[in-house]
C-alpha positions, 0 to 999 in steps of 0.5 A: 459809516462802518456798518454801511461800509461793511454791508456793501462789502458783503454784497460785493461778487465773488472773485472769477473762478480761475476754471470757467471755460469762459475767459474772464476780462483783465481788471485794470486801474481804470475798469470802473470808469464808464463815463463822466457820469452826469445828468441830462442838465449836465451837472455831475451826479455824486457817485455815478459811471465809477467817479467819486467826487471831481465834481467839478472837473466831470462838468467841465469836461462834459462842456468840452464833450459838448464842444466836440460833438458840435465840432466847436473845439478844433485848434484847441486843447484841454489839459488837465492838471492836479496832484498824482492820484486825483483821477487825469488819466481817468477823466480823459478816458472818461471823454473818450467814452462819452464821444462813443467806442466808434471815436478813435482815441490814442493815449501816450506819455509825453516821454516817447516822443523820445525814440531811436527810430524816428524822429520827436515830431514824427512821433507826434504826427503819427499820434494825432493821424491815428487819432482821426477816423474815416467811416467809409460806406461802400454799398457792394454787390454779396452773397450772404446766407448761412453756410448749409453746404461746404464741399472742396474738390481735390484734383491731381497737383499739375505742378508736383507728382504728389498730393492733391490741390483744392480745384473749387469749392463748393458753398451753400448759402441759405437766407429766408427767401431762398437758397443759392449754391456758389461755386467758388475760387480755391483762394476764396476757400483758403479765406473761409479756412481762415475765418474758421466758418464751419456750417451753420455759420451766417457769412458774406462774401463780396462778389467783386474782390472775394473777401469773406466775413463771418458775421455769426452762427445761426440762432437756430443753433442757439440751443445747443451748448457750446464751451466757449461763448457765441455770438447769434445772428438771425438768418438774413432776409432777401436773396442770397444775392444782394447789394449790400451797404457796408461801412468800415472805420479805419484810421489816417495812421492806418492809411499812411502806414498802408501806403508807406509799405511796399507791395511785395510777392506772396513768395516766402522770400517776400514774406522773410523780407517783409518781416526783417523790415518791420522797424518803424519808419517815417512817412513823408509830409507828400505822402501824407498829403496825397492821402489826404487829397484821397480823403477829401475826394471820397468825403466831397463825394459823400462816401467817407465822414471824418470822424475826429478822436482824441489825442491824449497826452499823458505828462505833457511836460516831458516834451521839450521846447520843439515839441511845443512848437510843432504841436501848435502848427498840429493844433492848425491844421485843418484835420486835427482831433482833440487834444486832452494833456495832462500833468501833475507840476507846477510853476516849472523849467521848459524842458530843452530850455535853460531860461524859459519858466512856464505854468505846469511846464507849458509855453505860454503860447501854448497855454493860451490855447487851452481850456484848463481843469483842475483836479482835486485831491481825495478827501478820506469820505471819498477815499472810502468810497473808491476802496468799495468800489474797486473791492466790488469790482475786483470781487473782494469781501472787506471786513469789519474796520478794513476801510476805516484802516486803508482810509487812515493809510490813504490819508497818511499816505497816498490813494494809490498806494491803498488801492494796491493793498487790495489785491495782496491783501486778498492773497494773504487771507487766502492763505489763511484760510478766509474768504474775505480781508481782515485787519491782521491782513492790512498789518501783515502788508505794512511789514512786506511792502513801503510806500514811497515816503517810507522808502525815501526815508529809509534811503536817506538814513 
């Protein structure tokens, strides 16, 4: 085990050179998860889509994936439970990724329910409204080509004795069929300014409103060398004028806070206004139902679909007595995503309750309405793999006993205690000169850092 071990580490890629002009994506705690990681049969493959082991919590969950994409899970929830560290987070992430990236999903704590600003079932609501997506299809009337001509004219400013204003622009569109030259509005020229389109760029513009997209550069500039990383786009077929159908996802939550806000002028004391009052406020159940009949009408018409996402709470049993009730009633209504809770106790008090002992801190008649998973804790062969692992995604080469020695700790202490070592330990054989982690740099740890057993220890001497 240890000459395999060492082996991949050798294999792992290199750690991100700090001076790429690319900009490198951030590494977090759960970069390695892609998926439930199962078979066509649906049964759990050993190591696959950055899972180690829970075989029997990635079946279960890829049943409910199941159950949601047939639209057979509505009212009802999942929750999972196991010790800290035995991969919830990661399993609920894991669904989010095998409904696809177009399904909402909006992660929380079950502690910030509790806010100054609005209400504990406020905050729940707005939770699950931003976890329902609505795919709108328009079909629009645009010009689209890429940019072959962008010319502003300048004219004398009536409203002030100095300077020039923007009177038109003048854009030249190209697609493969042919080539049209708009004479556009100033405004329009201050969106094409903000979308940064310079010529050679594959843009639309919709006829009726005037919103500009930029789609692209044009891959007939593919050949040249660019510092930062572009995305080409093949020049659009048929006339520059067309109609077009565009879809766009948006959230209920994004509809609500949209009609929650005032319109104000485009003034600068508007502006200044708007910016004093961006506190968080509470949206009304009427407005929320006058969104909802919209919704309804565009969806009978067959312009919108209502695309359920997930709801995931993280430490559920933070909520309290009222919460639980009003997420039986969210749990109700007919618009209600998925719902995904998590939590790492036992047989405990309801919060808010003095007399009331439930399983994990759930009412009963709550728990009634949950499928329940359990986790499993890590045994040392799969804390093994989980160290490779995140070594290989972090970049770090791992030497010869490294792993048997954060296995042992991992044992005797905690999983995520060792996977923190990592990165740390990488510094220090930095310093050391060496490019990858010995285990003098894993002893070297065990005098500057405390895992949470010794430190409560040490405390109580």
């Amino acid at each position: 085990m240890q000459q395999q071990a060492t082996t991949i580490a050798h294999n792992a890629l290199p750690p991100p050179s700090s001076t790429t002009a690319a900009r490198s994506s951030r590494i977090s705690v759960h970069s390695h998860i892609k998926g439930l990681g199962l078979t066509q049969d649906g049964y759990a493959a050993s190591d696959a889509a950055g899972f180690i082991g829970q075989t029997n919590a990635r079946e279960a969950c890829g049943v409910v994936v199941d159950l949601i994409k047939s639209r057979k899970f509505s009212g009802r929830a999942l929750l999972l439970v196991g010790a800290p560290g035995t991969g919830k987070t990661a399993l609920a992430l894991a669904i989010s990724q095998e409904l696809g990236s177009k399904v909402p999903f909006c992660p929380m704590v079950g502690s910030e329910v509790y806010s100054t600003e609005v209400k504990k079932t406020e905050v729940l609501a707005e939770a699950f409204r931003r976890a329902i997506g609505l795919r709108i299809k328009e079909t629009k009337e645009v010009y689209e080509g890429e940019v072959t001509e962008l010319t502003p004219t300048e004219s004398e400013n009536p409203l002030s004795g100095y300077g020039k204003t923007v009177s038109h622009v003048v854009v030249g569109l190209k697609t493969a069929k042919g080539t049209k030259q708009l004479r556009l509005d100033p405004s329009i020229y201050e969106a094409i300014l903000k979308e940064k389109i310079v010529v050679g760029d594959v843009i639309y513009i919709e006829a009726n409103t005037g919103a500009v997209k930029r789609v692209g550069r044009s891959d007939a500039y593919a050949s040249s060398y660019d510092l930062e990383s572009e995305t080409y786009v093949p020049l659009p077929k048929g006339d520059v004028h067309k109609r077009k159908e565009l879809v766009q996802d948006v959230t209920l939550g994004d509809l609500d806070a949209a009609n929650s806000r005032p319109q104000g002028g485009q003034d600068i004391m508007s502006v200044m206004g708007s910016l004093v009052k961006s506190g968080r406020t509470e949206i009304t159940d009427k407005l929320r139902r006058e969104v909802n009949k919209v919704v309804k009408g565009y969806v009978d018409q067959g312009v919108a679909e209502v695309i359920p996402g997930v709801v995931f709470i993280d430490e559920v049993h933070m909520l309290d007595i009222e919460c639980f009730t009003y997420l039986n009633s969210l749990l109700e209504s007919p618009m209600a995503p998925t719902v995904v809770l998590a939590t790492n106790r036992g047989k405990t008090l309801v919060r808010g309750t003095t007399d009331i002992i439930a399983p994990h801190g759930i009412p009963i008649d709550l728990l009634d309405r949950c499928l329940i998973v359990k986790t499993d804790i890590y045994d040392s062969s799969q804390i093994a793999k989980v160290l490779q692992l995140r070594a290989n995604i972090e970049g770090l080469r791992l030497g010869s006993g490294v792993i048997e020695r954060l296995v042992q700790e991992g044992d005797v202490r905690s999983l995520r205690y060792v996977l923190q070592l990592l990165s740390p330990a990488s510094i220090l054989a930095s310093l050391a000169g060496r490019t990858q982690i010995e285990l003098e740099d894993v002893s070297e740890l065990d005098e500057l850092f405390y895992d949470a057993k010794a430190s409560a220890m040490l405390n109580t001497r």
